[in-house]
LOBA-972028 format. One line per 8 residues: number of its first residue (from 0); for each residue x, y, z of C-alpha. Coordinates in nm, 4 decimals, padded with zeros to 6 digits, always signed. Example, Ala and Ser with C-alpha at 12.3 -4.5 7.8 and 13.67 -1.06 7.14 Angstrom:
BEGIN
0> +01.2300/-00.4500/+00.7800; +01.3670/-00.1060/+00.7140
# end
This chain:
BEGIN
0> +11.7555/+14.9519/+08.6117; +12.0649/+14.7748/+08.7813; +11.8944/+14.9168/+09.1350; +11.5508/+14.7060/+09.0327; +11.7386/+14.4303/+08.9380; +11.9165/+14.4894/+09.2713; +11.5922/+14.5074/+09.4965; +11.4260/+14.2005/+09.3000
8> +11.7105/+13.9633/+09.4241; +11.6715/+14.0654/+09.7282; +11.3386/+14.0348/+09.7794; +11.3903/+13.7029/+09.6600; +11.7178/+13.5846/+09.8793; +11.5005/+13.7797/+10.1418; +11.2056/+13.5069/+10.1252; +11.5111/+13.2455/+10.1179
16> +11.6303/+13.3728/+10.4489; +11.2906/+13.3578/+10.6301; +11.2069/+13.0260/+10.4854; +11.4738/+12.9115/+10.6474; +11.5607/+12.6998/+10.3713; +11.9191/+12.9006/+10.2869; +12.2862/+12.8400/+10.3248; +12.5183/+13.0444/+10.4893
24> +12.6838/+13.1409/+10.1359; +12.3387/+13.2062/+10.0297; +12.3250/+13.4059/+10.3103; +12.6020/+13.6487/+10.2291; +12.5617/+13.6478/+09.8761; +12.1892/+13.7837/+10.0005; +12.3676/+14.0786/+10.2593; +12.6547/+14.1599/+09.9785
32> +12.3341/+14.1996/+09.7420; +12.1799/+14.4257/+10.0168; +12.4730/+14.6070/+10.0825; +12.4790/+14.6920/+09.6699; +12.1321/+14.8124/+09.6589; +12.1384/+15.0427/+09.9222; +12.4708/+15.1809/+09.7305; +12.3358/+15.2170/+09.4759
40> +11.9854/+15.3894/+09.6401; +12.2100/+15.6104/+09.8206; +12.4125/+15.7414/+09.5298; +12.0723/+15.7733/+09.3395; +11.9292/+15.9692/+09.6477; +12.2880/+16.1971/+09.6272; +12.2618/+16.2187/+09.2637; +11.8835/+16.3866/+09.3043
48> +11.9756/+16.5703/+09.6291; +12.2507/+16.7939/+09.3555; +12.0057/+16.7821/+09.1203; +11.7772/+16.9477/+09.3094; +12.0562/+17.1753/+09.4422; +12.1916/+17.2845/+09.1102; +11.8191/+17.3821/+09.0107; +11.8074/+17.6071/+09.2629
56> +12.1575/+17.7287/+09.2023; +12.0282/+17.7960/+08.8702; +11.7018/+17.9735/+08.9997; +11.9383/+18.1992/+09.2403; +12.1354/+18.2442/+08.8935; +11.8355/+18.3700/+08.7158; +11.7035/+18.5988/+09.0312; +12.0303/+18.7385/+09.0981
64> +12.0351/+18.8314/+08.6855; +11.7260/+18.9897/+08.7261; +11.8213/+19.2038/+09.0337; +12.1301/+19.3151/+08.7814; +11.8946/+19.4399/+08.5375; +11.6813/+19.6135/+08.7378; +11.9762/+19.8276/+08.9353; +12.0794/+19.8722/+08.6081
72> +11.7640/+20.0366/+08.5183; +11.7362/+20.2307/+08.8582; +12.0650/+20.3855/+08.8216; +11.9411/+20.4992/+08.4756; +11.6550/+20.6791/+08.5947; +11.8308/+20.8199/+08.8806; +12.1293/+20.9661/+08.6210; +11.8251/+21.0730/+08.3678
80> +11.6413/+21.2861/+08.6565; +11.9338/+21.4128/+08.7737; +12.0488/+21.5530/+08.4408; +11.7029/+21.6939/+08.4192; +11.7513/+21.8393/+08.7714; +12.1050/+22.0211/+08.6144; +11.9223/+22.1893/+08.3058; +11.5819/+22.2747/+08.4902
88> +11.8066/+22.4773/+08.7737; +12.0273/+22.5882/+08.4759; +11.7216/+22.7979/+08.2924; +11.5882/+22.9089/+08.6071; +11.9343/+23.0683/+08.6825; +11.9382/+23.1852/+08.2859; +11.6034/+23.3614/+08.3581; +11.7416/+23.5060/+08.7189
96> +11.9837/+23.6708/+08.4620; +11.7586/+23.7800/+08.2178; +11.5417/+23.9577/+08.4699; +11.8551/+24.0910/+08.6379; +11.9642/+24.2628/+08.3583; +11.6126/+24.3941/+08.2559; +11.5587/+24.5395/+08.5979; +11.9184/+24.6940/+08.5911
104> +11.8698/+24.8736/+08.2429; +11.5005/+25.0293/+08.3914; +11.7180/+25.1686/+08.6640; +11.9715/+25.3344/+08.4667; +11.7037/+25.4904/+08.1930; +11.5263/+25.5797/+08.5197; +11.8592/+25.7831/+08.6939; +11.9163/+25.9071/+08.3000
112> +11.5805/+26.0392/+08.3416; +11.5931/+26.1968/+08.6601; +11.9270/+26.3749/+08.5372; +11.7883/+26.5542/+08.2619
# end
């Protein structure tokens, strides 16, 4: 609002100047005004410019959240299969046993046979 109010006065002290129908105090007053608006234009513009950056702060936030949660996930799956790895190899080497000691008993009923 205060930067309209700004711009309106000097358009006006602007139309005073090129009239040539101005004083020199007129004349200031009209570059002081200037100088104020564009202050006040250029904070606005700096005030958008963070604005702007701080959304896409937030946005890197949010993606970075994301990321997070899915390496959280991936490490889950990763510890999950490799759990499943441990038990699959630990009946195979339960059943290496088994068989082990089957074929081990046929050979000793076998010599116990041959021996009689």
């Amino acid at each position: 609002m205060v930067v309209a109010n700004n711009l309106d006065a000097i358009n006006k002290l602007g139309q005073l100047m090129t009239s040539g129908n101005t004083s020199k105090k007129e004349n200031k007053l009209a570059v002081g005004q200037k100088k104020v608006a564009s202050d006040d234009a250029a904070s606005l513009t700096l005030t958008e410019n963070l604005r702007q950056k701080m959304k896409v702060a937030q946005g890197a936030d949010d993606i970075v959240a994301e990321n997070i949660l899915a390496s959280e996930s991936n490490y889950m799956d990763i510890t999950k299969a490799d759990e499943m790895i441990r038990q699959a190899n630990s009946k195979i080497l339960d059943q290496a046993d088994d068989a082990m000691k089957v074929q081990a008993d046929q050979s000793t009923i076998s010599v116990m046979e041959l021996l009689r």
